[in-house]
C-alpha positions in Angstrom: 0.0 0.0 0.0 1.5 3.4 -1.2 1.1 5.9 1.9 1.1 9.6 1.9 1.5 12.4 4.5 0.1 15.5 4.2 2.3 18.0 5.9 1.7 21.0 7.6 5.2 23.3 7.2 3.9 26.4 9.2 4.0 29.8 7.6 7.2 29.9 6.6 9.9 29.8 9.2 11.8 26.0 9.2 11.7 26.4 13.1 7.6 26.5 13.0 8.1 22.7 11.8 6.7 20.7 15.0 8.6 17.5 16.1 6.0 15.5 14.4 6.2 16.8 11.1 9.8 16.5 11.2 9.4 12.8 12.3 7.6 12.5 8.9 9.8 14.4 6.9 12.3 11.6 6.8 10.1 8.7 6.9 9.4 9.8 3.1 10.2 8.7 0.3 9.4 11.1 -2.4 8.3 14.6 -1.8 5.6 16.0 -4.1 6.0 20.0 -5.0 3.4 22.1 -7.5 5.6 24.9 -9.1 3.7 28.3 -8.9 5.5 29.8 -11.8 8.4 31.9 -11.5 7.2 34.5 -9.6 6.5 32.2 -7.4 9.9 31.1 -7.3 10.5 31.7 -3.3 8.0 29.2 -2.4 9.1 26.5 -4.1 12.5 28.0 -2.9 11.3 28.0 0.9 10.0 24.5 0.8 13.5 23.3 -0.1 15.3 25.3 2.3 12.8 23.1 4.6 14.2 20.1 3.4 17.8 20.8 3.4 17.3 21.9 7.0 16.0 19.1 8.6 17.0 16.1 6.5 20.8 15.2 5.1 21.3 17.1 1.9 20.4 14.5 -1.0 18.9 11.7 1.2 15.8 12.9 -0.2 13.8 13.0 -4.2 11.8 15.6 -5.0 9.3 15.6 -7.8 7.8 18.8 -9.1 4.8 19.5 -11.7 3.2 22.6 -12.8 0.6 23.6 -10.4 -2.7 24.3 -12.9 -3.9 27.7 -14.0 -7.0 28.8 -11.5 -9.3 31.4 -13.4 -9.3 33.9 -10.6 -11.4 36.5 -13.2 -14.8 34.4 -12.0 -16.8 36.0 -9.8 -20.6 35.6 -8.4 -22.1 32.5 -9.4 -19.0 31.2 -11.6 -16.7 31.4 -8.6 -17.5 28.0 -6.9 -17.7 26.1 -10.3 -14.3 27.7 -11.3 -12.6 26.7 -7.8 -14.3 22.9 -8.2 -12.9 22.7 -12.1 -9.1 23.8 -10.8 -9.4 21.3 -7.9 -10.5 18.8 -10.7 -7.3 19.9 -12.5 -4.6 19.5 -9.2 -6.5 16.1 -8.8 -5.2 14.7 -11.9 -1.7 15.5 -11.5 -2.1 14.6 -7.8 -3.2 11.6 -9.7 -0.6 10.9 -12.0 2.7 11.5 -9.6 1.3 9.2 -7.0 0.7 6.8 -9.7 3.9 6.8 -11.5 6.3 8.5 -9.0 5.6 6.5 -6.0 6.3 2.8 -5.7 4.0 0.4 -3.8 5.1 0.4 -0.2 6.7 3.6 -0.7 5.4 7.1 1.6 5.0 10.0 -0.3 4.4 13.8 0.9 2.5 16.8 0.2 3.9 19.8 2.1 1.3 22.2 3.2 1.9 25.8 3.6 0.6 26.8 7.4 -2.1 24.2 8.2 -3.4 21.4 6.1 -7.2 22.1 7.6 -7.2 25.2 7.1 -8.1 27.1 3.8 -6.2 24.6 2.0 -7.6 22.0 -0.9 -4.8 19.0 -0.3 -7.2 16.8 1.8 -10.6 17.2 -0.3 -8.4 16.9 -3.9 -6.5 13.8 -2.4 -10.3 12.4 -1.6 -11.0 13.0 -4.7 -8.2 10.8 -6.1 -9.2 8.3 -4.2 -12.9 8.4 -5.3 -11.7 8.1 -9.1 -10.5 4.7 -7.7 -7.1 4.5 -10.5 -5.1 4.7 -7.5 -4.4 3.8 -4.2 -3.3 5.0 -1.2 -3.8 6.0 2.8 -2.7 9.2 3.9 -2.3 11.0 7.2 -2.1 14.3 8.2 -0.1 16.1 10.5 -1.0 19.9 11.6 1.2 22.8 11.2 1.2 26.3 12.7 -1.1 28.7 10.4 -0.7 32.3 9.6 -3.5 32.4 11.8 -1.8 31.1 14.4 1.7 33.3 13.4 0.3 36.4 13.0 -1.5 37.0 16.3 2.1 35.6 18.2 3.9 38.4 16.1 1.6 40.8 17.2 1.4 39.7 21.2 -1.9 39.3 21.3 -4.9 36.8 21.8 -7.6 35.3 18.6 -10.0 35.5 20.6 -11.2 37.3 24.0 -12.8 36.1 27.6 -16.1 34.5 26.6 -16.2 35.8 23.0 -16.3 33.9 19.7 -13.8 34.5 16.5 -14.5 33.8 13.1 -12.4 33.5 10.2 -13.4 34.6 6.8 -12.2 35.6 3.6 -12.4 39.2 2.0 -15.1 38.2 -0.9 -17.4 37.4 2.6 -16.3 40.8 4.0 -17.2 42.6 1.9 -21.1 41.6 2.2 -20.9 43.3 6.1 -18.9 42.9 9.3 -20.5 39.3 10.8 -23.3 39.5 12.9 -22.9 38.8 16.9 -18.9 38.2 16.3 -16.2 40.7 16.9 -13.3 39.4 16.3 -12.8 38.2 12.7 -9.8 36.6 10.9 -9.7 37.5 6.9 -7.5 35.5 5.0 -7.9 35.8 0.8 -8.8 39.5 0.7 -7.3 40.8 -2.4 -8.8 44.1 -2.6 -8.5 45.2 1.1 -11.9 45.1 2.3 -11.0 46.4 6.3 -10.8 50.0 4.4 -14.9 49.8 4.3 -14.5 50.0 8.0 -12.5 52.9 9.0 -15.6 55.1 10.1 -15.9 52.1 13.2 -14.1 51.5 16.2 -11.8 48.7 15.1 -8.3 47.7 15.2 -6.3 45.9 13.1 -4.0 43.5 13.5 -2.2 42.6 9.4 0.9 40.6 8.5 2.7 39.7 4.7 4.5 37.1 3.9 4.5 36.0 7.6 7.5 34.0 8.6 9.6 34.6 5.9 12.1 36.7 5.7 10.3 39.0 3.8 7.6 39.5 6.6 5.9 42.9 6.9 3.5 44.1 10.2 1.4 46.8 10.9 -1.4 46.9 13.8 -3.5 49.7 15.4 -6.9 51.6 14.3 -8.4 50.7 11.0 -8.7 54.7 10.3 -4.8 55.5 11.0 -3.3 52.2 10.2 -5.0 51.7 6.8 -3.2 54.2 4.8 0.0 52.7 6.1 -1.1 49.2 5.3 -1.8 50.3 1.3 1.6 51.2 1.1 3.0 48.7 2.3 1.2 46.3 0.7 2.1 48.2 -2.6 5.5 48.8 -2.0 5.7 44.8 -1.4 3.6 42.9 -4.2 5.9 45.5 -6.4 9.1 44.0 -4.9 7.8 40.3 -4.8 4.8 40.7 -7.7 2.4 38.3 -5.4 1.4 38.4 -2.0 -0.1 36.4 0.9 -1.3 38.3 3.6 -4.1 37.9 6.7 -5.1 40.1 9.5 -7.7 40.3 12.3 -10.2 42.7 12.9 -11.2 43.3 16.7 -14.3 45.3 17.2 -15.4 47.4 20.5 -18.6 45.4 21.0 -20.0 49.5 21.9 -19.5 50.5 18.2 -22.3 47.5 16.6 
């Protein structure tokens, strides 16, 4: 039986790797990487640093393919159907480099920026696999530290407060209002900087690039003084790098609903 592990590698830094995740680190065999493209290059880049870190330099095979095209125009209605036909897409490669890169009895790996639960398609696209019944396999997962997680340590402060729930989000759900009975909200996938909607409200914000890289970037404090700050740097850094993967959390005086 072929075996795979689905690895969580935290959100950058090779020290965020738990004990666990290193333990399966070298129990693999092969290590399965989706290129992003050249502009891309530093994750691709990162993951390997991770690997040379912890495991004996060339004790290890790596096998890359070209992570698919996702049509990130759709909007509305033809957002969900675009997502599910680029999931259908990673399946098939998923497919074929389990299929032809991994030997019976051997362990392959998927490594898994942040957390593999969360907002992160490995798990449903390897059920998928599995459903199309060419190939066969059992796979485990082991949890890694999220941005989530990383960006509220870099800033000192909680997710959540005494007796209050947190939610987490994504931008294109922002932007339809701030949630109802929650005031504490995580927004990952926000591409268009939806907290700006919310300067006229008694929120802070807590917001972090590129978190545990080197190329991190923080900024924190009242939606209405920190936003302009954030904009620039945001600029300043999707010019330097061309993409960028940021989160932050909103915290709401419960007196300003």
């Amino acid at each position: 039986m072929r075996k795979i592990h689905v690895i969580g590698i935290g959100a950058g830094d090779p020290d965020q790797l738990t004990l666990q995740a290193v333990r399966a680190l070298r129990s693999t065999d092969v290590f399965f990487l989706l290129d992003k493209g050249e502009m891309k290059a530093d994750l691709t880049r990162l993951r390997r640093q991770m690997l040379d870190t912890h495991l004996p330099e060339g004790t290890y095979r790596l096998v890359e393919a070209r992570d698919p095209d996702r049509d990130r125009s759709a909007g509305g209605a033809a957002y969900s159907p675009a997502v599910g036909d680029w999931r259908s897409a990673r399946a098939g490669i998923y497919e074929r480099l389990i299929a032809e890169e991994l030997g019976e009895g051997e362990t392959g790996a998927f490594l898994v920026w942040g957390d593999p639960a969360l907002y992160d398609s490995t798990l449903g696209i390897l059920e998928e696999v599995l459903r199309r019944g060419t190939v066969d396999f059992e796979y485990d997962v082991v949890p890694g530290i999220s941005s989530v997680s990383a960006l509220v340590a870099r800033h000192r402060t909680g997710l959540n407060r005494v007796a209050r729930p947190v939610q987490i989000t994504t931008g294109r759900r922002l932007s339809e209002g701030f949630p109802e009975g929650v005031d504490d909200v995580v927004v990952m996938l926000d591409a268009h900087q939806v907290f700006r909607r919310f300067a006229d409200q008694d929120i802070d914000i807590y917001w972090g690039a590129y978190i545990g890289t080197p190329d991190e970037v923080l900024a924190s404090g009242p939606i209405a003084e920190a936003a302009p700050r954030i904009e620039r740097l945001r600029a300043e850094a999707r010019e330097r790098k061309g993409w960028i993967m940021d989160t932050y959390l909103l915290r709401r005086n419960p007196q300003d609903r």
